[in-house]
PLY file of the C-alpha trace (Angstrom):
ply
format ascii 1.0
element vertex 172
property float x
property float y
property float z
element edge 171
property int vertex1
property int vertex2
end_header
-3.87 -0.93 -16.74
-6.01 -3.87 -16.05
-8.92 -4.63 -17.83
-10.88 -4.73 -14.31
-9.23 -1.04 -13.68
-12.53 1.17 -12.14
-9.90 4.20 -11.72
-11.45 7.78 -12.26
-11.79 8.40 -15.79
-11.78 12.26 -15.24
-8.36 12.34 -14.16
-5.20 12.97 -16.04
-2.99 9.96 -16.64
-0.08 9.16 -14.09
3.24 9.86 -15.68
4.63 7.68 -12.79
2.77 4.62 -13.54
3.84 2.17 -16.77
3.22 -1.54 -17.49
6.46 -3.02 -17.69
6.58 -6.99 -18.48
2.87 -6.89 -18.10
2.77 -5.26 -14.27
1.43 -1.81 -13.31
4.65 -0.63 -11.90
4.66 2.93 -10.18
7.71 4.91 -10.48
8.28 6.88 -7.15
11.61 7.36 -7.69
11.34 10.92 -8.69
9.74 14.26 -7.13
6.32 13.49 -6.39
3.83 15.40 -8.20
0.24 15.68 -9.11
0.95 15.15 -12.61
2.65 11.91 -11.41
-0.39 10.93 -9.38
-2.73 11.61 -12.33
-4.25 14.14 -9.31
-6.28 16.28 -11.47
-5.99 20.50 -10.46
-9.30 21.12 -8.53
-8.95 17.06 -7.04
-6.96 15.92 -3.57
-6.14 12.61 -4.47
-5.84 10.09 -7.27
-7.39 6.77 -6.72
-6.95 3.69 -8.63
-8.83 0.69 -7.55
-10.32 -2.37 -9.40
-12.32 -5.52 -8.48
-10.12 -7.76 -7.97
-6.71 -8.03 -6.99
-3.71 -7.18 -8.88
0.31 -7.40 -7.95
1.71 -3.92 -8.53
5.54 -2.91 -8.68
6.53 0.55 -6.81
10.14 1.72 -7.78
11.67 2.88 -4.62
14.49 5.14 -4.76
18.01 3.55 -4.47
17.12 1.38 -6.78
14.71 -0.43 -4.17
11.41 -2.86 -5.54
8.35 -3.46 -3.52
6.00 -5.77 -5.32
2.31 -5.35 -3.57
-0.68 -7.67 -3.91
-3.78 -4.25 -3.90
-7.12 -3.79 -5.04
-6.57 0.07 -4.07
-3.62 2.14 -4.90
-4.14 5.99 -3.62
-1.98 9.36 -3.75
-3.42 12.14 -1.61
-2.73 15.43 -1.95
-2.51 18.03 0.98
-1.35 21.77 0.67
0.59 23.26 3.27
2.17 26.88 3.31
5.36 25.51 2.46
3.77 23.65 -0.51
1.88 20.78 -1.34
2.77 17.44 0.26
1.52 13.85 -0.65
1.39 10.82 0.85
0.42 7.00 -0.73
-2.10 4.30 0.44
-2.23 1.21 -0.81
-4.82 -1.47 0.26
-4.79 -5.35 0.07
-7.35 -7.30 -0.44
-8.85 -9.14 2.59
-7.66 -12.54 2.82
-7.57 -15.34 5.24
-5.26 -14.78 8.72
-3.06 -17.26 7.09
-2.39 -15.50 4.16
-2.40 -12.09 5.55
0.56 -13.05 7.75
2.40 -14.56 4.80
2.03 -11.10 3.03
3.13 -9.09 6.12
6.11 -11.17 6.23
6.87 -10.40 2.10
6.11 -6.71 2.83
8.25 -5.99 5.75
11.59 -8.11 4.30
11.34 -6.26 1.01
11.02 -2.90 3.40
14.04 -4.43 5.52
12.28 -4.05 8.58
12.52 -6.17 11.74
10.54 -9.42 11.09
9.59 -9.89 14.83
6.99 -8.21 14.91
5.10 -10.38 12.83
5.81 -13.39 14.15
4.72 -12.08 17.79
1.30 -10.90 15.22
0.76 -14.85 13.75
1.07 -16.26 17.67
-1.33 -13.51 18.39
-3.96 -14.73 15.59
-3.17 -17.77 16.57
-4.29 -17.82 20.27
-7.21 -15.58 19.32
-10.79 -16.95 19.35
-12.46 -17.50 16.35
-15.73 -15.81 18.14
-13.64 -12.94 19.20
-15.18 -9.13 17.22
-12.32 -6.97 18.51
-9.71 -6.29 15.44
-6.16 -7.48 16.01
-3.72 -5.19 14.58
-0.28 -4.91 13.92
1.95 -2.16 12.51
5.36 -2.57 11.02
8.32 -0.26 11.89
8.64 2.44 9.00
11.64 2.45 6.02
12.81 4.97 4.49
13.89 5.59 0.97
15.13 8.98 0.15
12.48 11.30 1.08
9.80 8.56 1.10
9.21 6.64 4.40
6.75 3.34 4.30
5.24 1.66 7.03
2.95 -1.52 6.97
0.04 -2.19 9.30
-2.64 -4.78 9.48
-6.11 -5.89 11.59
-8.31 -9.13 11.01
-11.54 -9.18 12.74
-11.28 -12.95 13.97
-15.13 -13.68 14.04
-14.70 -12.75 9.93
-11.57 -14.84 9.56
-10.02 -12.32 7.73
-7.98 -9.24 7.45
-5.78 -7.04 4.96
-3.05 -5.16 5.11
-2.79 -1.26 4.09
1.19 0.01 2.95
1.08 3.77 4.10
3.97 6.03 3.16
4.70 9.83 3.09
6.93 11.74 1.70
9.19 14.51 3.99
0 1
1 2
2 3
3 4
4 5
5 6
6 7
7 8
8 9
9 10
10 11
11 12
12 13
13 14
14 15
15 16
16 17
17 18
18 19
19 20
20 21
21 22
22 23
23 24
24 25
25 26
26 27
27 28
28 29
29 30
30 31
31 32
32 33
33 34
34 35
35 36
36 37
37 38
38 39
39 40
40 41
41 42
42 43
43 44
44 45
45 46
46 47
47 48
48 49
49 50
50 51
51 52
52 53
53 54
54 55
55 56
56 57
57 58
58 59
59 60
60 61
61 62
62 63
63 64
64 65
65 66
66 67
67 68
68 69
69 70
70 71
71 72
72 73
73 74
74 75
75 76
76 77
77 78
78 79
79 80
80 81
81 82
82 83
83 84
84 85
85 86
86 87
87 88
88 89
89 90
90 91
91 92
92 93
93 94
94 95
95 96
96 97
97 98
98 99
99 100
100 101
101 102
102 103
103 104
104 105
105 106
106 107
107 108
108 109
109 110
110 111
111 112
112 113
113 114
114 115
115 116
116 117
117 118
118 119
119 120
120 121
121 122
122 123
123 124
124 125
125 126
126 127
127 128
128 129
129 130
130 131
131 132
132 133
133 134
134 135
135 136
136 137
137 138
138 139
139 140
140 141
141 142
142 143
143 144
144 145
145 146
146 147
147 148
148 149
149 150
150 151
151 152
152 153
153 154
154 155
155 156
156 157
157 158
158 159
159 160
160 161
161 162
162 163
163 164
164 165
165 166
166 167
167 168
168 169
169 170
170 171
């Protein structure tokens, strides 16, 4: 982990997550699990989240790579009668509009989604006023990997000049 990591320290380690050539690189590749997660028995989610932000590699199944700039990285937990289900967060950090857009654009190519959408989102910002307190959002159309489907959205509160992303994903 990072030396900034401020990830529960009650939990049980992740067997999905590794450093490999010095990244924090998840490996979702396989069942999920709350051993995976590092999702401790009596806990509904495993949370890992520092100060500042850090690029982390997820491991897709078909031999997919998504490389994410986060502060947060979250598995959650829910139980259904048919068993337990899970489903990932991950949060960027806020950033200029600028930026934001360039990382929407890195996020949905390496999901091989339609692009479009976030070009229509940068004219948006663009057009906006600076003054204006309404959010703009945008949400990607989802991918799916396997059993894992991934979906990008984003808002930046204009006034703030600023905005993040959030990579959501479930698995069926």
């Amino acid at each position: 982990m990072t030396e900034n990591d401020t990830a529960r320290d009650d939990g049980p380690d992740p067997a999905a997550r590794s450093m490999v050539d010095g990244l924090e690189t998840w490996d979702l590749t396989q069942e999920p699990s709350a051993e995976a997660f590092g999702i401790a028995e009596d806990d509904r989610a495993g949370i890992y989240e520092t100060d500042e932000a850090r690029t982390v590699v997820l491991l897709l199944p078909g031999e997919e790579r998504l490389e994410v700039e986060t502060k947060a990285l979250s598995f959650e937990r829910t139980g259904t009668a048919s068993g337990e289900r899970f489903r990932l967060g991950v949060r960027g950090p806020t950033v200029p509009k600028d930026q934001l857009v360039e990382q929407l654009r890195s996020l949905t190519d390496q999901l091989g989604v339609d692009p479009a959408g976030v070009e229509d989102y940068a004219s948006e910002l663009a057009d906006v006023d600076d003054e204006q307190t309404e959010r703009v959002r945008y949400s990607s159309p989802s991918a799916t990997f396997d059993a894992l489907e991934l979906g990008v959205s984003a808002n930046v509160a204009p006034i703030a000049d600023g905005g993040r992303f959030v990579l959501g994903g479930v698995w069926r």
